[in-house]
N, C-alpha and C positions, 0 to 999 in steps of 0.2 A: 149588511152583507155586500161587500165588492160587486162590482159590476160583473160580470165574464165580459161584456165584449169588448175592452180595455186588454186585457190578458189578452183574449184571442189578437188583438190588432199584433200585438208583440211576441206572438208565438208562444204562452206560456199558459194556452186553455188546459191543456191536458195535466199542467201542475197544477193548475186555479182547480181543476175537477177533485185531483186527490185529496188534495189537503181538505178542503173542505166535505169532502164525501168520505173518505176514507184516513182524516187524518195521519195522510202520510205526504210529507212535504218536497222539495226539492231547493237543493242550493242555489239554482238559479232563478227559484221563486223568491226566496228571502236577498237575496241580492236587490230583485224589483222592487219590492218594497220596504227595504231598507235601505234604498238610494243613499248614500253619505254618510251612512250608520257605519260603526265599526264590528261587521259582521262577525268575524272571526270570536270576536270577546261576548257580543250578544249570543253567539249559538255556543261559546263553553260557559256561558253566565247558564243559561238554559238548561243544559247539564250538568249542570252545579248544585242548582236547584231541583233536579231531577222533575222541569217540566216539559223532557224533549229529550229522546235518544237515537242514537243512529239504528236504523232501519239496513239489514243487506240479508232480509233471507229470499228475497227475488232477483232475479236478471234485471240490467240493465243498469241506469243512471241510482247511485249512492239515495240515498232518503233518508229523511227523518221524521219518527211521528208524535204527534202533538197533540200525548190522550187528549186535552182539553178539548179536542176538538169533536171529539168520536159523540155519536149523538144516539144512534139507534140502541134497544135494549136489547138481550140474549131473550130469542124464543125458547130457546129449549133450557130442557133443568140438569146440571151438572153432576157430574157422577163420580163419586170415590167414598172415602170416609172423610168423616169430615173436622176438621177443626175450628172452633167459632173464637174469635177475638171480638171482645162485645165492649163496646165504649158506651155504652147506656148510665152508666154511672156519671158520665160527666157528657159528651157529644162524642159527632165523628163531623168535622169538619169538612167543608167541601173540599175538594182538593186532592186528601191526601189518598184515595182510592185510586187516582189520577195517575200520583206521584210513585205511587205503590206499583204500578202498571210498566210505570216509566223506568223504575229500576229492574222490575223483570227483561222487559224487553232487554233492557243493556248488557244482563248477565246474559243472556243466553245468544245475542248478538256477538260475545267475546270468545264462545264456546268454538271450539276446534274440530270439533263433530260436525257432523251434518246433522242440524235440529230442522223439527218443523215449522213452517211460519206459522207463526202466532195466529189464534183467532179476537178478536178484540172486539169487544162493546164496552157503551159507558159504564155498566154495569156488571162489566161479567171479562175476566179471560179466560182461554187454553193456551198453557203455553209449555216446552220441555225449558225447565232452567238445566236440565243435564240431559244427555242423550236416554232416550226409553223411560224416560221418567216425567213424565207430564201430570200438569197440577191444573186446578179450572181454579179460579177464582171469582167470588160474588160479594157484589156489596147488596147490601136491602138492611133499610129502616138505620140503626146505630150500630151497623156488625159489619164487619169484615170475614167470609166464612173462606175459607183453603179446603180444597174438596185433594185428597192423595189417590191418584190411578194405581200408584205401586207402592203395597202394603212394605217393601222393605228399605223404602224410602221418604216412609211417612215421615218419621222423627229429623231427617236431615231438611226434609222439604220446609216442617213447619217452623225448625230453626231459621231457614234462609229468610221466611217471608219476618218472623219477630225480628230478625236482627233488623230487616230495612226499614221495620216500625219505628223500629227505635232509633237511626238515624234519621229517618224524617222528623221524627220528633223530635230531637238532639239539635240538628242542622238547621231545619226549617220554623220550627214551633215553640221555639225555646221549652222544650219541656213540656209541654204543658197538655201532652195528650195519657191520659189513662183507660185502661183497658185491666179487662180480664180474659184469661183465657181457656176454653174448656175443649175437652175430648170426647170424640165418641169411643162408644164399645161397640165396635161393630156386631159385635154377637145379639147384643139387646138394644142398639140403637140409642142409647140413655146416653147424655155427656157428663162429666165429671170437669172437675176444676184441673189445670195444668199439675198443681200439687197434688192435690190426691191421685190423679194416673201416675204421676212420676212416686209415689208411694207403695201406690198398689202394682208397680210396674204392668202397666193395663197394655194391652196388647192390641196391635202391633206399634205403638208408640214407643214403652221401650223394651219391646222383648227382644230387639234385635242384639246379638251381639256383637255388632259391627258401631252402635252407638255408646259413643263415651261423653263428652260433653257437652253441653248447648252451646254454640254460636254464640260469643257475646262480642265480636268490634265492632259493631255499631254504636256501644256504647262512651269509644273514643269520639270527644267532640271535636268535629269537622275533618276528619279523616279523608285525605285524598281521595275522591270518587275512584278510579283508577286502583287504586292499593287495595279499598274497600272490597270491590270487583273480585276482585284476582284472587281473594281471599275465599271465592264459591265454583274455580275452577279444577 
């Protein structure tokens, strides 16, 4: 761990604090220590790899944050219905909970609404990817769980998070992550497999009449981050 009193000599305690506390970074911090690095291409390498996005839902100096860094777990237990993506068949590799995080934040960082600032732990978000539409997300043991606040945006929500699964996976993993996916019924609390709700047209996943397709360009490989994006506004 860096020193602080090095930072403080040069004015840049108060970034040395965030980042490591609150993995949220500043460009004048990566400038310090990336003295002669060619900043500009390291911080869009970073977002490239979706391990770092720009941060603007507060006042003041630009940011950016660096799940990797986030350290504390979520006290509290997350609330919606829920959707489980379960890699127990094969792993869930460290990381891509991270990266998973990193592309939320980005979506909703590009939103033209007034969203809420995120809440973030290593293990857990709240975040709105769309205005009044807020999702919790958890990771525990080989799952990735999406918890939905608003029943009529369940099925668009759980599209957004599979599509970025599967560009992490695409982009990052050569492929090489599997998963299954199940639903609840909120009525009986039971999950069912992704196919059999989309069979049984299980409610409220696809009862809604406003859903038609699932979300598939994630499955274009290496798709412009940017194009990607714009693709959930």
């Amino acid at each position: 761990h860096a020193d602080v009193v090095e930072f403080k000599n040069v004015g840049l305690e108060d970034d040395f604090n965030s980042t490591f506390n609150d993995a949220l970074t500043t460009r004048d911090f990566l400038d310090y220590i990336w003295q002669g690095e060619p900043i500009d291409f390291l911080v869009d390498l970073m977002k490239r790899t979706f391990l770092l996005s720009e941060w603007n839902f507060t006042q003041g100096e630009p940011r950016f944050l660096i799940p990797s860094l986030l350290r504390s777990t979520c006290p509290d237990e997350a609330r919606g219905i829920k959707c489980v993506f379960d890699f127990s068949k094969s792993f869930l590799p460290v990381g891509v909970f991270q990266r998973l995080l990193c592309l939320c934040v980005a979506i909703a960082a590009k939103s033209k609404l007034r969203i809420l600032e995120p809440i973030l732990f290593k293990d857990f978000c709240s975040i709105e990817l769309q205005q009044n539409s807020k999702i919790n997300l958890k990771t525990e043991l080989s799952n990735i769980i999406l918890f939905v606040e608003n029943d009529k945006q369940s099925f668009r929500n759980f599209s957004i998070i599979q599509s970025m699964l599967r560009k992490i996976n695409v982009d990052v993993l050569g492929t090489g992550l599997e998963w299954s996916e199940y639903m609840e019924d909120p009525k009986t609390g039971k999950l069912f497999s992704q196919s059999v709700a989309k069979s049984n047209q299980l409610a409220p996943w696809y009862s809604n009449p406003e859903v038609t397709e699932e979300i598939k360009i994630a499955t274009v490989k290496n798709m412009e981050l940017n194009s990607f994006l714009d693709n959930f506004q």
